[in-house]
N, C-alpha and C positions, 0 to 999 in steps of 0.2 A: 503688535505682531510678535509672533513667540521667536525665540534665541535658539540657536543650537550651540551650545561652547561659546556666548556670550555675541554671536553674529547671528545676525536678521538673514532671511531668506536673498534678498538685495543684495546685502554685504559680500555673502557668498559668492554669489555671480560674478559680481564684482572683481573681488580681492583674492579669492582662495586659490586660482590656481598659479598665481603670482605671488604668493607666500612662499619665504623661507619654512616655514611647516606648518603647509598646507592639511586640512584634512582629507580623507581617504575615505573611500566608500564605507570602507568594512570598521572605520573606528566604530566602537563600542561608546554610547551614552546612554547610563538606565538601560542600558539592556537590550536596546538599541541600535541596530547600526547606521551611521550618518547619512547611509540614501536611503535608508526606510525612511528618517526623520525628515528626510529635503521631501521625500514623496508627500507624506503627509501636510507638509506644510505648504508645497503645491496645490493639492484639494484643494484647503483653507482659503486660501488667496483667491485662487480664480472660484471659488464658491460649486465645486461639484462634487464633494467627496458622497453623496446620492447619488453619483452616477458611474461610482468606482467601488470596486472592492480591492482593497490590499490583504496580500495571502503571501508565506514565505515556503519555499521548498524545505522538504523537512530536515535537510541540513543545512539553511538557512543558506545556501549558496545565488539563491535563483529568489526576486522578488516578482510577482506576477502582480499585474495591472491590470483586472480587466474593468474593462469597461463598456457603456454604450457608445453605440455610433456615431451620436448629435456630438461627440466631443470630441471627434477626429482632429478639429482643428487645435485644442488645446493638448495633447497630448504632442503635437510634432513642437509646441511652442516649449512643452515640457523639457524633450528630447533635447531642445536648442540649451535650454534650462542648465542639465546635466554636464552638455562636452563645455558650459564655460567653466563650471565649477570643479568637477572631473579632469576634462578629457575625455576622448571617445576611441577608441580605437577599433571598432565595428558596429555595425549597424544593416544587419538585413530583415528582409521583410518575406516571409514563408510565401511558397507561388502564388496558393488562392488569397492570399491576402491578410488571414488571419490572423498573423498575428508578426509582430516587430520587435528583436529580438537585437537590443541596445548594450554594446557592452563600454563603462565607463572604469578610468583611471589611467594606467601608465604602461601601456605594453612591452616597453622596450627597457624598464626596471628590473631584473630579476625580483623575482620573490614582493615586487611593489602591489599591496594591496587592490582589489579591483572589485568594480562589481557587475551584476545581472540585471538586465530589466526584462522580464519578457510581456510587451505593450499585447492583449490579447483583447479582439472586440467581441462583444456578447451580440452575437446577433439573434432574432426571433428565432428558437427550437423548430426543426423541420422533423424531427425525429433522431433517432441513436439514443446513447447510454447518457441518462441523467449523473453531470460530476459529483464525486465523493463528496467536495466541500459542498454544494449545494445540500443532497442528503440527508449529510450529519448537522449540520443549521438548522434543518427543518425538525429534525430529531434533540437537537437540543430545547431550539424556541419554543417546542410543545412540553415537552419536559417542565421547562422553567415555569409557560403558564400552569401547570397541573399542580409543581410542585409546591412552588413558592405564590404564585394568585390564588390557586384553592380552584379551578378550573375544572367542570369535571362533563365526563361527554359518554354520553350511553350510546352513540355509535357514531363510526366515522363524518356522519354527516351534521354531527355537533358541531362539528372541528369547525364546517367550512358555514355553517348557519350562524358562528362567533364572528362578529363583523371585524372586530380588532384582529385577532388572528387570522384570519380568511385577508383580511388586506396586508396584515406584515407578509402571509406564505405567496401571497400574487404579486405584490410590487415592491417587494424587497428582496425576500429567499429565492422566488424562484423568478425572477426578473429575466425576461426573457424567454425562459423555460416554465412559462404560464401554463402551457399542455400540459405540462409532469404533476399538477397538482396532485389531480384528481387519482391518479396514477400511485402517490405515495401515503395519500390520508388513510386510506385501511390499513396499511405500515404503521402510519404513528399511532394512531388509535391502538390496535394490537401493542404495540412498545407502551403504553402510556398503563395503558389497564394493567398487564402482566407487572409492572412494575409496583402498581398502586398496589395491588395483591399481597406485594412480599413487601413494600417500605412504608404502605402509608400513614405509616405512626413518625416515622423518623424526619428529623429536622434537617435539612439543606443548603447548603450555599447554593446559592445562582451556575447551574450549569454554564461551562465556557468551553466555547471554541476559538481555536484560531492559535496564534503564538503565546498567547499567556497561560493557556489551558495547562491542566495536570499532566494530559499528553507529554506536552513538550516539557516538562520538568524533565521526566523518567529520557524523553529523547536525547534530553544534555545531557544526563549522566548516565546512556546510555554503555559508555566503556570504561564504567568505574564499577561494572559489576562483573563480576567473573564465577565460573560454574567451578573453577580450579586454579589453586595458583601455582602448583609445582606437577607438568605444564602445565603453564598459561593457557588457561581457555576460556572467552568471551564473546558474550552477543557483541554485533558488528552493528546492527541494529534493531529498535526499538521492537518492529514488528515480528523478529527473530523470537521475543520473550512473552510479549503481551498484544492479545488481540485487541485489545479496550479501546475501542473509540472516541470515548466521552467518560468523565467520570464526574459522580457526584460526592460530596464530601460534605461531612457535619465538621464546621470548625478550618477550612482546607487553610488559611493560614496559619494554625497549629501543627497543622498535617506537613506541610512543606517545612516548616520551622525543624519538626521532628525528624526528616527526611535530610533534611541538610545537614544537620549533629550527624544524625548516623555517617552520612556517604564522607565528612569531612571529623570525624573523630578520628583521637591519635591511633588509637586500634587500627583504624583503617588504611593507614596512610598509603598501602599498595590500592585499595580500592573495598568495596564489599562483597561479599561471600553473599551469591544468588539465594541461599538456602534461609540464610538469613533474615534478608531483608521480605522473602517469602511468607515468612515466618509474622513477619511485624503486619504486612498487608493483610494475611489472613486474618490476625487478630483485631485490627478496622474492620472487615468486612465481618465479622462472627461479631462486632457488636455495634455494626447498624452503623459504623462513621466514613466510611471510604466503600463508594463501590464501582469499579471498573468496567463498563457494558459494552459487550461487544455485538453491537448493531446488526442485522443483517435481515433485507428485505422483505414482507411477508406478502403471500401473492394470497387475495382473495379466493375460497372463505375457509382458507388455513388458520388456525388458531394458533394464538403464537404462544412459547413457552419459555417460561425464565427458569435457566438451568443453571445452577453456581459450578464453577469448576474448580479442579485446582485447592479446595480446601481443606482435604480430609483425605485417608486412603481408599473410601469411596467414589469419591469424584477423581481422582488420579485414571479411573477408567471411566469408559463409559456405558453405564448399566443397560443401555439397549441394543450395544453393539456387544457386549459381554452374554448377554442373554440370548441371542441368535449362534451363538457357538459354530461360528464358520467354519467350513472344513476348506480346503485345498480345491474342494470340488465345487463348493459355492459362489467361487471368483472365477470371474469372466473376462479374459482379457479379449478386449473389441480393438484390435489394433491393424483391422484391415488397410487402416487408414496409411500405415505408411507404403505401402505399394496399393495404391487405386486410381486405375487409369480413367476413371470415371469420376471421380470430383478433386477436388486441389486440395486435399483439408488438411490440418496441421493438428489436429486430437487424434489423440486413441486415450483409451476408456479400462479402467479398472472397475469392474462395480462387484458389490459386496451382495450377492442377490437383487432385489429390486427397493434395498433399502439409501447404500451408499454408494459414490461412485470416488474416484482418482482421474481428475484429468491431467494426464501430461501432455503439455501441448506447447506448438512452438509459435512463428509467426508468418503468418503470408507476403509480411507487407518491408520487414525489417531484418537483420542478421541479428538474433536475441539468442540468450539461451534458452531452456526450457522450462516451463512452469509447472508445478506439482500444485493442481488445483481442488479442492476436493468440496463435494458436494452430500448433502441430504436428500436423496427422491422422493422423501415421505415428507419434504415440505417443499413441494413445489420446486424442487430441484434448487434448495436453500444453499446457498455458499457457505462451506466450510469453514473455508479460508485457505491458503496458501504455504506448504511445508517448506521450512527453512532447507535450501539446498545445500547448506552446511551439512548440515543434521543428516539429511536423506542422504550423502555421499559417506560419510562416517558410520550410517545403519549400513549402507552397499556391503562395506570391508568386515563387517561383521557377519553379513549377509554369502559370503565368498571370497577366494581369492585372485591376486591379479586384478584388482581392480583398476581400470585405467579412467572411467568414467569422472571426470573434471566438471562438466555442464558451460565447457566454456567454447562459445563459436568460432574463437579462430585456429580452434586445431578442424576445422570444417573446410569444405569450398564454398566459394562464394560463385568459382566461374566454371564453367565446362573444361577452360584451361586450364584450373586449380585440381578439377577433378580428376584429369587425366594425368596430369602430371605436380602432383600437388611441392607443397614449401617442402622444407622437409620440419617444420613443427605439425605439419598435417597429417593427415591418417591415409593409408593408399588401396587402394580397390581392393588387392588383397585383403586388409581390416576388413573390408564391407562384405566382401564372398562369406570369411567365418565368421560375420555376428550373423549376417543373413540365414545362414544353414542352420543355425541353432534356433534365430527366431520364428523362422518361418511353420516352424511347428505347432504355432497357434494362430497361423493365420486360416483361414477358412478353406484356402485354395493352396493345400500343402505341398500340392506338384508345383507350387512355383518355382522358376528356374532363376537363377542371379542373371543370370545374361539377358532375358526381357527387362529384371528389374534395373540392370547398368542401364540397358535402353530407355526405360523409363527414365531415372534420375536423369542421366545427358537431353531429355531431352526436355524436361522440367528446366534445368539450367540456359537449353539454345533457347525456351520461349520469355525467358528475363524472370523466370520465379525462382532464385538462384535461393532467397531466402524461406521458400517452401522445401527445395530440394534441402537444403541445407538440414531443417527440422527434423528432415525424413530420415537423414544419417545421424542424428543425434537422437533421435527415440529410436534405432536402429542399434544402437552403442549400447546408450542402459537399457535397453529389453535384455538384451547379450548378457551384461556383466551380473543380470539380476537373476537372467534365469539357468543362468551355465551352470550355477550350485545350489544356489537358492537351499541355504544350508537349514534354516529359518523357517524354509515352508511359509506355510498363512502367517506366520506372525509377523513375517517382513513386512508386507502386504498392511497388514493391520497397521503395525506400526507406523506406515507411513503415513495412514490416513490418519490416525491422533497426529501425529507431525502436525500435519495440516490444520487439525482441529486444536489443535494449543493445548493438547491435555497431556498431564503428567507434572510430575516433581518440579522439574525444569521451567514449568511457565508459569507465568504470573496468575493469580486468584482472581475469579472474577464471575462476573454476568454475563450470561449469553440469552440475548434475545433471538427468537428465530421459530 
């Protein structure tokens, strides 16, 4: 039986929360922390780690469990497992059931380390959005056979007619989510060929996913890199700089080895210079050793394309959104959606002709801020990606003055009783009459009057979609503070949509499938 800090899985139960210094969820061992290691060595013991997957939040705060259902019974034994060796100081289980959300350690400790479990069961796919981490699994495993077995498939239907493959992506990757195969093999196939195109001379390590990946290197030292240091300014996180989902590397031992000198030489010691270490990835990726690919779906029988970005002063734009030379009049804002007394929706739509689009959009379901989504129409309505709200509130203030626009929901209402008479960190009906008057000049129906739309919002709020009204005052705000001057013109516009698309100086080098 394996040791953690020289105690058996037993011992722990046992002994550790009746220790003078005890372990803590959050110690650190290899890299580690001691209830990832107890989780692991739970599998092992009761013999099911086939029927678990273990995944961490990407700032390692939140360990996710999921699992099947045949193992309901060991996971509560698991649970028992934890509060002896822990302590438990919450434990609930979401309404429909799905999932048990276990917190272990010392509540009543200030500052006393603690940790997450959240127990989530994989039940049979009924339909909805196939998970990220399923995806990029299935997009790495295909990779690896191509790259490193020599695996080669002249159309999607290789994939699933490779009996090894076809059983890892059915009773392993997509476990559960057995419906979604067929659904992503034109995907991988498309990613597998484009890639073969532009690498298949070059040599590889084993694409990885999960906590050990290259990913999560760049995510630890995500605030060791800064864009300026007198001020201070730095990515907050990972996906702020690079869209890379997966990366492959000649030699990534070397590679990390190289990466660690840099971010911890004496040069360094406030942190690294973005421009820099920019610098060093482009020159891996211009000779075939590091390449960073940014995944994104491909719907049948769209061809897919690998585009390098981020390399050269050529890729800092993008040559077919450069070549369509949009004017002022070629952008369409479809933003009926925030007064539409006929559907509940929370998008409105920037599109770039019939090529790109901007979705800002909020939520039906939760009090969120807003997301800056952007998309490709000329490939199936391809995801962009998502523009760092940093960024997009620092183009605003360049964009105009007076900018109040935050993108935060608790200067919003949540109640009819907030709206009326809102905190006073809140914004008050008056805010909403003059952003209304300004935005409504692109709404379709330009006689609109504020006083059916107060009727409207109040009464979004008395039917409990507090968090739709909400949305609706928050693309209400930045429509206002964007188009009051909009000093910028098209190029605000544009700009946001490279935001989104990761391109420019600013963001990390890399591969874009799509």
């Amino acid at each position: 039986m394996a040791q953690i800090k020289g105690k058996t899985l037993k011992q722990l139960i046992t002994e550790n929360l009746r220790s003078k210094t005890p372990m803590k969820p959050n110690d650190i061992v290899n890299g580690n922390s001691v209830l990832n290691l107890i989780l692991k060595e739970e599998l092992k013991t009761r013999r099911i780690e086939k029927d678990v997957d273990l995944l961490r939040s990407k700032k390692d705060k939140v360990e996710y469990f999921d699992y099947d259902e045949n193992i309901s019974s060991d996971v509560s034994k698991i649970v028992d497992d934890l509060e002896q060796i822990f302590g438990k100081y919450s434990d609930k289980t979401t309404p429909k059931q799905a999932s048990r959300v276990v917190r272990v350690g010392d509540e009543r400790k200030p500052g006393a380390a603690k940790g997450v479990v959240n127990f989530r069961i994989r039940r049979t796919s009924t339909g909805g959005t196939t998970p990220t981490a399923i995806q990029e699994r299935g997009s790495s495993f295909i990779f690896d056979m191509v790259l490193r077995k020599n695996k080669r498939f002249k159309s999607p239907q290789d994939i699933l007619a490779d009996k090894e493959i076809s059983k890892t992506l059915y009773e392993d990757i997509f476990r559960n989510y057995e419906d979604r195969v067929t659904n992503w093999v034109y995907t991988y196939y498309e990613q597998q060929r484009n890639f073969l195109e532009e690498y298949s001379n070059a040599k590889w390590d084993e694409f990885v996913y999960g906590n050990k990946s290259f990913v999560k290197f760049f995510e630890d030292n995500i605030k060791n890199i800064y864009l300026q240091f007198d001020p201070v300014k730095q990515f907050q996180k990972y996906e702020q700089w690079n869209p890379a989902d997966i990366y492959a590397a000649y030699d990534m031992p070397k590679i990390k080895r190289d990466l660690d000198d840099i971010f911890k030489g004496k040069e360094n010691q406030k942190g690294i210079n973005l421009f820099r270490l920019n610098s060093y990835l482009i020159g891996l990726l211009s000779k075939k050793k590091l390449v960073g690919i940014s995944l994104k779906k491909i719907n049948e029988p769209d061809k897919a394309e690998l585009i390098l970005r981020n390399i050269d002063e050529d890729s800092y734009l993008d040559s077919t959104i450069e070549t369509k030379q949009y004017r002022m009049s070629d952008i369409d804002f479809i933003i009926d959606g925030i007064y539409d007394e006929k559907r509940k929706t929370v998008s409105t739509y920037i599109r770039f002709g019939k090529d790109y689009s901007i979705d800002i959009k909020g939520s039906s379901s939760k009090f969120n801020n807003l997301a800056f989504a952007t998309s490709i129409k000329a490939k199936s309505a391809a995801q962009g990606g998502n523009a760092p709200i940093e960024l997009v509130i620092g183009l605003m203030k360049k964009n105009g003055s007076d900018i109040k626009f935050k993108n935060d929901n608790s200067q919003y209402p949540r109640t009819d009783d907030e709206f009326y008479v809102p905190t006073s960190s809140m914004y008050k009906i008056k805010d909403y009459k003059t952003w209304f008057d300004v935005v409504k000049k692109q709404f379709s129906n330009k006689n609109a009057s504020f006083r059916d739309f107060e009727f409207y919002i109040a009464g979004l709020y008395e039917d409990g979609d507090g968090a739709i009204a909400q949305s609706k005052l928050m693309q209400l705000h930045f429509y206002y503070d964007s188009l009051k001057t909009n000093k910028l013109g098209k190029d605000y516009w544009l700009k946001i949509l490279y935001l989104g698309m990761k391109v420019g100086k600013r963001f990390a080098p890399h591969a874009k499938i799509y």
